[in-house]
C-alpha positions as CSV (number, residue, x, y, z in Angstrom):
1,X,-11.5,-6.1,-51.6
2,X,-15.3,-6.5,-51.6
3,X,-16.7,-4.3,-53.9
4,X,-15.6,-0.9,-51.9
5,X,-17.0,-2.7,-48.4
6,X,-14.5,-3.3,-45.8
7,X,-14.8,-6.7,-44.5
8,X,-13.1,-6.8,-40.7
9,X,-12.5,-10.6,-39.1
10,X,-12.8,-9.9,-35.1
11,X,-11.2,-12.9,-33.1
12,X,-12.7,-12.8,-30.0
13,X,-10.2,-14.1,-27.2
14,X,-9.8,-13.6,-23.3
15,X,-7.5,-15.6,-20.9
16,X,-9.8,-15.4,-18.4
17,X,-11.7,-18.9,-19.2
18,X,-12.3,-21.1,-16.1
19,X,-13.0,-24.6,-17.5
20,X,-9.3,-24.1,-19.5
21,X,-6.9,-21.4,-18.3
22,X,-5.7,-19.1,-21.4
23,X,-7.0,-22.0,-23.4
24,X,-6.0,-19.8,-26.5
25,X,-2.3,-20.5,-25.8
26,X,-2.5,-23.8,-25.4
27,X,-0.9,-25.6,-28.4
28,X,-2.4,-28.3,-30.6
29,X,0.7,-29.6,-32.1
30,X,3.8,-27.5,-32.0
31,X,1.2,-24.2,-32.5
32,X,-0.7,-22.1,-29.9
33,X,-4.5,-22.4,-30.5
34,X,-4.7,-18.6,-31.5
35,X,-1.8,-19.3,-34.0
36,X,-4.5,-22.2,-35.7
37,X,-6.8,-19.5,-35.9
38,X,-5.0,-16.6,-37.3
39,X,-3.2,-18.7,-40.0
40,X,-6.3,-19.9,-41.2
41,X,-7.7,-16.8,-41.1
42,X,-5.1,-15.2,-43.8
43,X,-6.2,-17.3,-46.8
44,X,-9.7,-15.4,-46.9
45,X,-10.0,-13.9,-50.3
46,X,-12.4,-11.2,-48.6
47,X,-11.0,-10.2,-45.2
48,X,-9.4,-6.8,-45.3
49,X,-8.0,-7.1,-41.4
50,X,-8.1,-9.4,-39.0
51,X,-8.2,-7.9,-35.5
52,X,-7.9,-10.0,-32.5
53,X,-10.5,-8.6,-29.3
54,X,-9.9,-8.6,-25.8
55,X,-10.8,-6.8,-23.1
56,X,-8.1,-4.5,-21.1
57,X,-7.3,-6.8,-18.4
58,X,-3.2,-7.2,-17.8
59,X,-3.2,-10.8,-18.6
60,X,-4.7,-10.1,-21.8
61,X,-1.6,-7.8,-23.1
62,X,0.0,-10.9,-24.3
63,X,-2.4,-10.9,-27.3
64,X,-0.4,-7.2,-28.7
65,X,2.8,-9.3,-29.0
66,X,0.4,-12.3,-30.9
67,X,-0.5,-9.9,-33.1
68,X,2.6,-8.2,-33.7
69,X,4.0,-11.5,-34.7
70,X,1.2,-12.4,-37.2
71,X,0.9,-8.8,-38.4
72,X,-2.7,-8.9,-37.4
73,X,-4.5,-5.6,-35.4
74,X,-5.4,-6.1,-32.0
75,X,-8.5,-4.4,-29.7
76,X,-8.6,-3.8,-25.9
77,X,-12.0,-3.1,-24.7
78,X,-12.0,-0.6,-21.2
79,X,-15.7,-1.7,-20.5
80,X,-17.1,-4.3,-19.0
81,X,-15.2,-7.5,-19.1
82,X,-18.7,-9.2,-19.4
83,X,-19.9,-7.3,-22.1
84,X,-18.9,-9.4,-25.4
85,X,-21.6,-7.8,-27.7
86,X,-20.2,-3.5,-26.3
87,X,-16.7,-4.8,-27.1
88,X,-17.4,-6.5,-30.8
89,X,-19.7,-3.4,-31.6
90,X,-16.8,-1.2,-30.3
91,X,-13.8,-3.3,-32.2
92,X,-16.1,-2.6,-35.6
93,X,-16.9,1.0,-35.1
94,X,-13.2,1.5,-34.3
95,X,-12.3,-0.5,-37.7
96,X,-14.8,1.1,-39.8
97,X,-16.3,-2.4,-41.2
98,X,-19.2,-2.9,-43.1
99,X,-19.2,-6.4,-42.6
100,X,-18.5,-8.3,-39.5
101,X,-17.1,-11.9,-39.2
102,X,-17.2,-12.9,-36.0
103,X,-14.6,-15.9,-35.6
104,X,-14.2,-17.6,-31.9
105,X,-10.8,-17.6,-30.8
106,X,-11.4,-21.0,-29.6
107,X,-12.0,-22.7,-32.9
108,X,-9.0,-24.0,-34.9
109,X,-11.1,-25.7,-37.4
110,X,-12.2,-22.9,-39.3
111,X,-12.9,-23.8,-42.7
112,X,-11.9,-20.8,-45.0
113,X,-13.9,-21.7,-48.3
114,X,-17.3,-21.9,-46.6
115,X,-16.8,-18.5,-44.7
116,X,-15.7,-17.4,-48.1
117,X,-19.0,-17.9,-49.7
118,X,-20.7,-16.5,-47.2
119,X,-19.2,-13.2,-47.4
120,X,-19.4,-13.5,-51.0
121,X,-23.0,-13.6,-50.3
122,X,-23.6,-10.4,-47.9
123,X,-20.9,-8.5,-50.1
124,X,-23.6,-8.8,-52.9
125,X,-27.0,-8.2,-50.9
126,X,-27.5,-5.2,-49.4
127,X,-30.7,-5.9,-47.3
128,X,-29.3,-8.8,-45.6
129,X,-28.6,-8.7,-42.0
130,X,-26.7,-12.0,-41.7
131,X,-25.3,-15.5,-43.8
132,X,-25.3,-18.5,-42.3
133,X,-24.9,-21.8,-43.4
134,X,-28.1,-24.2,-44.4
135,X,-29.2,-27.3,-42.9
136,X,-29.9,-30.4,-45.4
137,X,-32.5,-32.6,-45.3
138,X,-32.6,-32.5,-41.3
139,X,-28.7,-32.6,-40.6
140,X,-26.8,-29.7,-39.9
141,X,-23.3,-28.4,-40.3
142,X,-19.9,-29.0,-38.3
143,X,-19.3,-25.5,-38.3
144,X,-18.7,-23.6,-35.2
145,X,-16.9,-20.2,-34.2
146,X,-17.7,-17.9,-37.6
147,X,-21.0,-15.4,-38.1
148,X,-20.5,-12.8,-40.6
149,X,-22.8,-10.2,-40.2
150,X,-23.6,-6.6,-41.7
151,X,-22.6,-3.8,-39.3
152,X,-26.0,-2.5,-39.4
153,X,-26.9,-6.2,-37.9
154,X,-24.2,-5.6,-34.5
155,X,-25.8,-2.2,-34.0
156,X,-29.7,-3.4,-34.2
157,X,-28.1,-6.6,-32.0
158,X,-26.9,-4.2,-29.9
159,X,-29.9,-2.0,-29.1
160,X,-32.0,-5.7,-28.8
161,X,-29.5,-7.2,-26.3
162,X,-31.1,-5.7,-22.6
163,X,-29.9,-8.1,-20.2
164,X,-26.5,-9.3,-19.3
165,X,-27.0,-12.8,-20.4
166,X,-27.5,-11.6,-23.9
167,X,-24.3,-9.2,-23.6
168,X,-21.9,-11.7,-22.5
169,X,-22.4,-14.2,-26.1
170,X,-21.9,-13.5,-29.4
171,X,-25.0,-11.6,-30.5
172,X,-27.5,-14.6,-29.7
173,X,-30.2,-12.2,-29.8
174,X,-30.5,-12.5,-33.7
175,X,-31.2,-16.2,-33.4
176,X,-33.8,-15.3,-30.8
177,X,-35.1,-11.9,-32.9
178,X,-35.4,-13.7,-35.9
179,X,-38.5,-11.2,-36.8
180,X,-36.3,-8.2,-36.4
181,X,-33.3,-9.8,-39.0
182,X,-33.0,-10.6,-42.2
183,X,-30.9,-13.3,-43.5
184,X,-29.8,-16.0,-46.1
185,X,-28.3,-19.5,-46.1
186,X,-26.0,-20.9,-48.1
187,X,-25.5,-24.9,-48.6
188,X,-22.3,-26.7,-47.7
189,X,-20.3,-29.6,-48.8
190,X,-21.6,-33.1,-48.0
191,X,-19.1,-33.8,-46.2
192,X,-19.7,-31.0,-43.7
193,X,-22.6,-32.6,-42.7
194,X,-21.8,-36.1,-42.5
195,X,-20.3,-35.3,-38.4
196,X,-22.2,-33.7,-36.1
197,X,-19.5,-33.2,-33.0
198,X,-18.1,-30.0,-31.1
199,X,-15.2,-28.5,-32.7
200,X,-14.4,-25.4,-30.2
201,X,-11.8,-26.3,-27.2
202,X,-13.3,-25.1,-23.9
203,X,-11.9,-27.7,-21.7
204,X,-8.8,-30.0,-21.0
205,X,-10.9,-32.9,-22.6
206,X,-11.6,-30.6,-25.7
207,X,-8.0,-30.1,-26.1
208,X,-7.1,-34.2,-25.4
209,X,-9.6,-34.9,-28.6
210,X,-7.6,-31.5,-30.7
211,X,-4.6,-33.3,-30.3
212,X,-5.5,-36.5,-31.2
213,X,-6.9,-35.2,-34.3
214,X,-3.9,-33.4,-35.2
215,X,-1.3,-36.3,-34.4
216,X,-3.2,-38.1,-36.7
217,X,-3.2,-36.0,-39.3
218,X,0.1,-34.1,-39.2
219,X,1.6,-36.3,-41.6
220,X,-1.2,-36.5,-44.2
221,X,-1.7,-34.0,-47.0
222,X,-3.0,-30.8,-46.1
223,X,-2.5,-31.5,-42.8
224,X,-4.8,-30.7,-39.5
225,X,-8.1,-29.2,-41.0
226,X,-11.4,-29.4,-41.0
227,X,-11.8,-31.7,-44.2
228,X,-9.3,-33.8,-42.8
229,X,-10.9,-34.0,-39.7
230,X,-14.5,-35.2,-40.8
231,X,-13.0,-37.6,-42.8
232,X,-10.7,-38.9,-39.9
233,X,-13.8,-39.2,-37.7
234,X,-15.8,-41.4,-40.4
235,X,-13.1,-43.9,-40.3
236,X,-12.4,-43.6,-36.0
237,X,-15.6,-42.4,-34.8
238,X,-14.2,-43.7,-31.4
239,X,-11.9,-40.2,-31.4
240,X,-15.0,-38.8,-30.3
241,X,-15.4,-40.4,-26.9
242,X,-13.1,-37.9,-25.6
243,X,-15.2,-35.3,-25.9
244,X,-18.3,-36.4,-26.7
245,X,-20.0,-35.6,-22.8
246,X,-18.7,-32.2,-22.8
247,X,-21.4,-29.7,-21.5
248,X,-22.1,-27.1,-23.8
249,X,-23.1,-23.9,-20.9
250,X,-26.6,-22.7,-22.2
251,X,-27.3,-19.1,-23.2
252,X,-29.4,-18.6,-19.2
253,X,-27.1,-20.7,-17.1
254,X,-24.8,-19.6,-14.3
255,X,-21.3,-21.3,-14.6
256,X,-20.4,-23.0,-11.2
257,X,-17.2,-23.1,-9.8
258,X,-15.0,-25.1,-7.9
259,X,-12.0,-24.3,-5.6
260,X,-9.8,-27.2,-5.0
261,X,-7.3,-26.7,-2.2
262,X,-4.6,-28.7,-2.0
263,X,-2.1,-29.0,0.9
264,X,0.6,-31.3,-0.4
265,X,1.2,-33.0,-3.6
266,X,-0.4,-36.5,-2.2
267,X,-3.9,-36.5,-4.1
268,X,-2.9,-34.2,-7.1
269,X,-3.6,-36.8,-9.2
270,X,-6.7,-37.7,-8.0
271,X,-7.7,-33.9,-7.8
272,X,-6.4,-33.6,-11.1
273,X,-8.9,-36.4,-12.3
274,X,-11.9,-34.7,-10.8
275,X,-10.7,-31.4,-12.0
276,X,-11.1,-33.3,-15.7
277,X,-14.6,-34.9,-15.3
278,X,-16.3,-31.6,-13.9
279,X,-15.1,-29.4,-15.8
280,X,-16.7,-31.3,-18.5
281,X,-19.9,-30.7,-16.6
282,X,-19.7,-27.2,-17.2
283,X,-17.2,-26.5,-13.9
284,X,-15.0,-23.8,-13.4
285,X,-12.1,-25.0,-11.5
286,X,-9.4,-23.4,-9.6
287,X,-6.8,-24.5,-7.7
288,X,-5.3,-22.9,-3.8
289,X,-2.1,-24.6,-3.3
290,X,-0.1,-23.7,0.0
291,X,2.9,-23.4,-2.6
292,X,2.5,-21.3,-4.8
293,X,5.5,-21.8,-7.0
294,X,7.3,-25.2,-8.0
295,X,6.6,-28.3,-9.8
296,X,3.1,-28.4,-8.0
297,X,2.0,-25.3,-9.5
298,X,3.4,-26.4,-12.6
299,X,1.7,-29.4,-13.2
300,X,-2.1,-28.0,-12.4
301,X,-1.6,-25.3,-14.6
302,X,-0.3,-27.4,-17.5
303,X,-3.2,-29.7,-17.0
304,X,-5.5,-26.8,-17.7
305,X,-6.3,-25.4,-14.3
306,X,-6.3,-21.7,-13.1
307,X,-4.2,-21.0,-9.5
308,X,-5.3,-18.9,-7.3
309,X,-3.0,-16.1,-6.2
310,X,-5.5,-14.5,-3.6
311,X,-9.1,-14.7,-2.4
312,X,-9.8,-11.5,-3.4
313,X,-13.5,-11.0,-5.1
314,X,-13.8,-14.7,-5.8
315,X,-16.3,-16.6,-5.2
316,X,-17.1,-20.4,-5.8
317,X,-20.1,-22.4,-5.4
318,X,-18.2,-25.5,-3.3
319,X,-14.9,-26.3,-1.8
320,X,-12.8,-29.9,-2.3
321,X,-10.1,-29.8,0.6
322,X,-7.2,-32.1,1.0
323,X,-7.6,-33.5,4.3
């Protein structure tokens, strides 16, 4: 495909999330989050692999089976966990691309087409560093989680990117850098600009307002996407309460995080509640239970939570005790 270059999709995806715990496995419908992603990802008409991108940690092997069961490739980066901009530039040197999507594992709204023309785009220009997508007359897109970028881009990114805040996104530097980057637009469908809402699932409330979306959808042709979605929210704009105060962590800012200890199962609710609501602030929570198996531990995990097997090199910026 691609007139001789070799287009490479890198999902990036980690378990290690503390506002969601292996939020990639959680399910929208009967599917896994990842499984949204990859599917979607297989009707490109330009991708020539698909590689999912993880770093080397032992919770993160689970992603070799993923990919063995979608017949996708999969990455393990040995460097810095942190490092998100070493691993991507490491996943495409290892892949030999010449053009770079980056797709966020936490996005199961992808809308194929529009990435599509993008590449079409950079497959046809060789001086441009990037494609995004066009803002019209003062409204931008839905979009989230997909750049596609020229190799040469990631490598010039990479050089540019000097401190670890800029390592540990997804090549921000090129927004900021915009004088050492060339790049092109292309304009969307109307309808991809008519809602303006977050689309990525980062928390137990972004999950709540996934869900919602895809019951309502699953029985209506072509199903849960993006189309469908936008259209959905026009006619029950209220859907997006649930989400709607979600804080998006800035580029500078330290996450917090919160360790909840809980002695008995007698305010798990209540924890459970708070858990919700700051994690919406932009909280990492975990949870230290004095049982650390049984129904306990199951219900704070399902409801999104991380449990602490040890206090080993963790550190949190306040406690909530059970008293």
């Amino acid at each position: 495909m691609g007139e001789g270059k070799r287009v490479v999709a890198f999902v990036v995806a980690r378990l290690g999330s503390s506002r969601l715990k292996a939020k990639h496995l959680r399910k929208i419908g009967n599917k896994r989050i990842i499984d949204h992603v990859l599917d979607t990802l297989k009707k490109s008409k330009f991708v020539d692999e698909i590689v999912i991108t993880t770093t080397a940690e032992g919770e993160n092997a689970v992603f070799e089976r993923i990919a063995n069961q979608h017949g996708v490739s999969v990455f393990f980066y040995d460097g810095d966990t942190e490092d998100v901009v070493g691993r991507l530039n490491t996943a495409a040197s290892r892949f030999k691309a010449d053009i770079c999507v980056l797709i966020s594992g936490d996005c199961p709204l992808i809308w194929v087409p529009t990435m599509d023309k993008r590449i079409r785009v950079l497959l046809s220009r060789d001086d441009l560093d990037f494609v995004g997508v066009c803002d019209k007359e003062g409204r931008k897109t839905i979009h989230e989680g997909v750049g596609v970028y020229s190799r040469r881009c990631w490598l010039k990114a990479d050089e540019l990117s000097d401190n670890r805040f800029l390592r540990m996104h997804q090549f921000p530097v090129v927004g900021l850098r915009k004088d050492m980057f060339r790049g092109e637009c292309v304009y969307d469908d109307d309808i991809f600009y008519a809602v303006n809402h977050r689309i990525s699932v980062d928390t137990p409330a972004d999950l709540e307002f996934m869900n919602r979306i895809y019951n309502e959808l699953e029985n209506e042709p072509g199903g849960f996407n993006l189309k469908n979605a936008v259209k959905l929210l026009l006619r029950k704009p209220e859907l997006m309460k649930i989400n709607a105060d979600v804080h998006q962590i800035g580029l500078f800012e330290e996450t917090k995080r919160a360790l909840f200890v809980l002695k008995s199962d007698r305010l798990v609710d209540e924890f459970l509640k708070l858990a919700y609501n700051l994690t919406k602030d932009g909280i990492g929570v975990r949870f230290l239970l004095k049982d650390q198996a049984g129904k306990l531990k199951r219900k704070v995990e399902q409801s999104g939570y991380g449990v602490l097997q040890g206090m080993d090199n963790v550190s949190f910026d306040f406690e909530i005790v059970e008293r």
